[in-house]
C-alpha positions in Angstrom: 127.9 108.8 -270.9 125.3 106.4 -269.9 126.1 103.6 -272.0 129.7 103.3 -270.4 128.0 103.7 -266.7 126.4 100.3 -266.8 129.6 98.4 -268.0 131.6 100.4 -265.5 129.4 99.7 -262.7 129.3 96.0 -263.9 133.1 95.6 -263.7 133.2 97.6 -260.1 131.0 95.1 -258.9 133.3 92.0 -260.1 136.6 93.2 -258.7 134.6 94.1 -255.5 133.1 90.5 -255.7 136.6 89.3 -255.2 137.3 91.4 -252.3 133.8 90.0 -250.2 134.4 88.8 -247.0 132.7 85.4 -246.5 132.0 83.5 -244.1 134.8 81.5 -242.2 137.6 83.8 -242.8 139.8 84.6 -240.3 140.2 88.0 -238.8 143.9 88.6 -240.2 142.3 88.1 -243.4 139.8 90.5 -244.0 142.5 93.1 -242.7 144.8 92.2 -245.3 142.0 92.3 -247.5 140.1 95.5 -246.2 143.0 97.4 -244.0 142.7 98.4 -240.3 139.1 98.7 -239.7 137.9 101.7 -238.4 136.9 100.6 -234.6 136.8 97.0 -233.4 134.6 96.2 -230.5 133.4 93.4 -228.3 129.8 93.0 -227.2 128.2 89.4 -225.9 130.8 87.0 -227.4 131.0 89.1 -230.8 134.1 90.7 -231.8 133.4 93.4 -234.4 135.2 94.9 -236.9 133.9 98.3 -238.1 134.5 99.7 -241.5 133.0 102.9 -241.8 133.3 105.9 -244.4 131.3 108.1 -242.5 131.7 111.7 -242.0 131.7 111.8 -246.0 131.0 108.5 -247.0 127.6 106.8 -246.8 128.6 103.4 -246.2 129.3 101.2 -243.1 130.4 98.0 -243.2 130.8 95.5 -240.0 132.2 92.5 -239.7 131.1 90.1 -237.0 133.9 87.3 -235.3 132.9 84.5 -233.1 135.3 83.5 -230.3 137.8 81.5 -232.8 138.0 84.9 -235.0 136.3 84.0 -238.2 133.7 85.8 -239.5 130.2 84.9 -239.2 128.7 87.1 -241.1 129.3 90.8 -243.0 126.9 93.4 -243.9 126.1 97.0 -245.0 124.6 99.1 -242.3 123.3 101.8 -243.5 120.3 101.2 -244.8 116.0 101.4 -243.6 116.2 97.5 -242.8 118.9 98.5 -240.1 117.3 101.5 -239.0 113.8 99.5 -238.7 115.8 97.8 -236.0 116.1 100.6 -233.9 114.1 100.6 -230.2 112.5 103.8 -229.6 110.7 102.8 -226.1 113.2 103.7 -224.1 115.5 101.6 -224.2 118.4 101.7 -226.7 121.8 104.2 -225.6 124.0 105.5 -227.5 126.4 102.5 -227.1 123.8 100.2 -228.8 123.9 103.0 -231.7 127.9 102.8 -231.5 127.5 99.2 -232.0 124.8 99.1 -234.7 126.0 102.1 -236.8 129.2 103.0 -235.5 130.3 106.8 -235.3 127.5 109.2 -236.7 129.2 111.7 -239.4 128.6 114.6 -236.9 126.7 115.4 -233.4 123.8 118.2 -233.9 121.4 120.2 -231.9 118.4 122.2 -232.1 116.4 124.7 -229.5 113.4 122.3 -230.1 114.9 119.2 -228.9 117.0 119.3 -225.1 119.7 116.0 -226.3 121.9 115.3 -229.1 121.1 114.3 -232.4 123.3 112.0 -234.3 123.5 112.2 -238.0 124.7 109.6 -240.5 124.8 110.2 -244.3 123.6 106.8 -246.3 122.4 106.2 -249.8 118.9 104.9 -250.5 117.4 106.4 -254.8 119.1 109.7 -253.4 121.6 110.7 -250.6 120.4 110.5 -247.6 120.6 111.5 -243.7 119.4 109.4 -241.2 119.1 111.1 -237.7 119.2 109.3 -234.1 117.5 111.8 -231.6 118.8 110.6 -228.2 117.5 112.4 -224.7 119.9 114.3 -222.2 120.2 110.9 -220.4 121.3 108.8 -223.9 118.6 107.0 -224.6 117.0 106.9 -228.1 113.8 108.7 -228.3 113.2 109.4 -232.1 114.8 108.7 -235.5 113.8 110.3 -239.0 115.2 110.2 -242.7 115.8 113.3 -244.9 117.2 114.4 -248.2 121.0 115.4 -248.4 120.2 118.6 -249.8 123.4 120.1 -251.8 125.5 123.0 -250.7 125.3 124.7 -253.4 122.5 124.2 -255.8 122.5 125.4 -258.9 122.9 128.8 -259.7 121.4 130.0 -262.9 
């Protein structure tokens, strides 16, 4: 089984290769080429496309337009150099989180903590959750990693 993971990965990755969006391209086609984004957004000049697989998915793609609608750059956002990025002195809201991660894969809470807690399910060596702890007002006050632990582990 391992010798025909490596090939198979190897040919995923070249018929994906011919599916990147680059730089330049206009807005009509990265749809045609990636289908309806999931949200599209507009924040200081940027138009953004988001392509997100979250609640199941650990991946979350977003697509930055300048004013003439081509893209200006693309990238994977779910990851600890994006989460690095995140302000935790007071002041980052939820819609900076909307616009940085999009949509967490669900909304938690815990007696020890008085705000929500958005969770988002990436991949680092392992699956992974990454949690946004925001206070009752919105703001960002902690994050933290973890281990997607399975359901149902094995059973001997």
């Amino acid at each position: 089984m391992r010798r025909l993971a490596l090939p198979l990965i190897a040919l995923l990755l070249t018929a994906l290769a011919g599916c990147a969006v680059k730089p330049g391209m206009t807005r009509d086609e990265v749809v045609s080429q990636w289908g309806r984004p999931t949200a599209e957004l507009d924040r200081g000049g940027v138009h953004r496309l988001q392509y997100s697989h979250e609640p199941m998915g650990q991946s979350v793609v977003m697509v930055d337009l300048d004013a003439t609608g081509r893209v200006v750059q693309s990238r994977e956002v779910m990851n600890l150099n994006e989460f690095s990025k995140i302000d935790i002195s007071g002041t980052t809201t939820r819609d900076d989180i909307l616009w940085a991660f999009g949509p967490p894969a669900k909304v938690d809470g815990v007696a020890s903590w008085k705000g929500d807690i958005w969770s988002y399910r990436w991949k680092d060596t392992q699956d992974m959750w990454f949690w946004v702890y925001f206070d009752p007002s919105g703001v960002v006050r902690r994050t933290q990693q973890g281990l997607e632990l399975p359901l149902f582990p094995n059973i001997r």
